[in-house]
N, C-alpha and C positions, 0 to 999 in steps of 0.2 A: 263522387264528384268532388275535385276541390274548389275551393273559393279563397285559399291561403293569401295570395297577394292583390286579388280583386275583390273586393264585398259587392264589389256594386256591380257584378257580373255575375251570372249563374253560369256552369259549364253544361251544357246539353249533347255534347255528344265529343267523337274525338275520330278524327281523317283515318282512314282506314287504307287509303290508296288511291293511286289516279284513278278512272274508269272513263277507258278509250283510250284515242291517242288526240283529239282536242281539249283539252287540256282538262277539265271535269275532274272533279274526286267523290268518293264514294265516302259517307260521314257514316260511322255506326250514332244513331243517338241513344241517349241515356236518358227516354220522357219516357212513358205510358202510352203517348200517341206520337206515333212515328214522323206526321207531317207538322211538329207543333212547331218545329225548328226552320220548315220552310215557310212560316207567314213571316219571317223576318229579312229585310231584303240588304241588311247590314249585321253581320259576326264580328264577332271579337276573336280571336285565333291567337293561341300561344305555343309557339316554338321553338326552343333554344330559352326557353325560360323567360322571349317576349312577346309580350301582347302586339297586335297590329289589328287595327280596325278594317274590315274587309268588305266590299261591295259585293251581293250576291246576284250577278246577274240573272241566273237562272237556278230553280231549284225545283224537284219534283222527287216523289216518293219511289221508289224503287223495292219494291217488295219489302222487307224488315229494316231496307236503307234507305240512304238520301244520297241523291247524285244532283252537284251544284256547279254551275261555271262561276268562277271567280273574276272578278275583273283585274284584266292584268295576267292571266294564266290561260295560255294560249295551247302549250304543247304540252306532251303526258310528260318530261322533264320536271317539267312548271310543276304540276301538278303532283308530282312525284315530292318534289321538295316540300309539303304541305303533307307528306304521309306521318303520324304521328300526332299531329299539332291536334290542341283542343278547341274545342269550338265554345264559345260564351254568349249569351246571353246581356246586356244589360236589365238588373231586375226592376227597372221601373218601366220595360216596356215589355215586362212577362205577366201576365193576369194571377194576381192575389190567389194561392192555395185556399181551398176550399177547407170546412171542417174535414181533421183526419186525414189533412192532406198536406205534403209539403215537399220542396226542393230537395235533393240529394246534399247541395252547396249545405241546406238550414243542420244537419245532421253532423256534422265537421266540427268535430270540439266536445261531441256531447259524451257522458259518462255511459260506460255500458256494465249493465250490471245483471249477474245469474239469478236464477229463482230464492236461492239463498242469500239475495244482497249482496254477494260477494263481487268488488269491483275487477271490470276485467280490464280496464282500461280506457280510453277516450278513441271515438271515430276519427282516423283518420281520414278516411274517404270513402267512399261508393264507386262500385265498379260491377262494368256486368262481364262475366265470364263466358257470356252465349248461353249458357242453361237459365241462370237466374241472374240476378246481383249477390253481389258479396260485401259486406262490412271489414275493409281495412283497420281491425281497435290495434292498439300502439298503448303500449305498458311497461312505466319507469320499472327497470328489476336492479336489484343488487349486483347482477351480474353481466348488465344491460337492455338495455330496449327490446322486450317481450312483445314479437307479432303474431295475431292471432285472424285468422279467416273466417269470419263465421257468414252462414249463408243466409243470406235478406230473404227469406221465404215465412210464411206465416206459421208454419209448424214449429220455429226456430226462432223467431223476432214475434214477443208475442204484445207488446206496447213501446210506441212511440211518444215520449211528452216534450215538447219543444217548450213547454213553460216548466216543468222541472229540469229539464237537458239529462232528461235518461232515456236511452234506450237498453227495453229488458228482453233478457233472448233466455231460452233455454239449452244453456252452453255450462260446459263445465272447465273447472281451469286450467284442468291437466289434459283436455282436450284439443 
């Protein structure tokens, strides 16, 4: 999940397509719990690399998705042009992470590093591929910007410390 040009927004999910032909989109989210994204009845949506604050007139859980009417998005066109766009959060009206627990946005910047200290590079994002999530790390090379996939699963991410800004995986560098 990025947080690159907004801090004060968390991305929770991202438009995945119309769903219908009233005008409805179909949101994959990026929480733990599928409906955390429908207590909110105002999104942040970015598009074309801008934010637009959006009124959510209707939203309900749809099996491992979210299906929401927009105000203002009448036809599956409408709705069609919103395929793509991220959905945010503002984080003063998402409830404080629990110990052991944190936003995808809090993980954007942090050092990741193998069982051998060896630096792999800085998060750049969180993303889930439909199996699991995946760690976006992003690493200056000699020869340029080294990207590396590694999978957010517990066999594989084996500590998160938001007050040191490491996260440690069991990855290796030529992997």
């Amino acid at each position: 999940m990025s947080a690159d040009d907004a801090p004060d927004r968390v991305v929770m999910g991202r438009v995945s397509g119309p769903y219908g032909i009233q005008g409805w989109v179909k949101v994959e989210p990026w929480s733990e719990s599928v409906a955390t994204i429908t207590a909110h009845p105002v999104w942040w949506m970015r598009r074309g690399g801008q934010w637009s604050e959006v009124v959510v007139e209707k939203s309900l859980v749809h099996g491992k998705t979210v299906v929401a009417r927009l105000q203002g998005c009448a036809d599956r066109d409408q709705a069609f042009a919103w395929r793509g766009a991220e959905v945010a959060i503002e984080r003063d009206r998402l409830p404080t992470p629990g110990p052991g627990e944190f936003y995808w946005a809090d993980l954007a910047g942090l050092q990741v590093q193998n069982a051998s200290g060896e630096s792999l590079g800085q998060v750049a994002e969180v993303f889930s591929n439909g199996a699991h999530e995946v760690l976006r790390v992003l690493e200056a090379g000699a020869s340029g910007e080294v990207e590396r996939l590694i999978p957010f699963v517990a066999a594989i991410v084996t500590e998160v410390s938001l007050e040191a800004g490491i996260v440690r995986v069991q990855w290796e560098r030529d992997w």
